[in-house]
C-alpha positions, 0 to 999 in steps of 0.5 A: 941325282946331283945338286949344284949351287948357282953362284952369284954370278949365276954359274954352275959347275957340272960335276965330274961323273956327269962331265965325264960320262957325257964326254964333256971337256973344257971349251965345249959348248952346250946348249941350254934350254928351259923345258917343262919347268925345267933347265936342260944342257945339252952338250954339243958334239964337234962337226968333226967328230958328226962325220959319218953319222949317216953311213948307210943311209939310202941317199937315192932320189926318184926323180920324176920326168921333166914335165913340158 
């Protein structure tokens, strides 16, 4: 486990093991929440690159009869 020191205005640096086993690089958002007592950043992946995620997926719909 890491430890980071918050700066006066709050900031942290994300140490480079972690940045890049996660795949984080500069300009990359994140989304950061509390939970269970407890600060989570979460790195947020490209639309680009979510592409294709769903391949294989069974997409079919049964549709029932219009009803009149």
């Amino acid at each position: 486990m890491t430890e980071v020191t918050v700066s006066p205005k709050y900031q942290i640096v994300i140490p480079k093991e972690i940045r890049e086993s996660m795949g984080i690089v500069s300009g990359q958002k994140v989304q950061i929440m509390s939970y269970q007592g407890r600060i989570e950043v979460i790195p947020l992946k490209p639309i680009k690159q979510m592409r294709g995620f769903l391949k294989g997926i069974d997409t079919s719909v049964t549709r029932e009869n219009d009803r009149i």
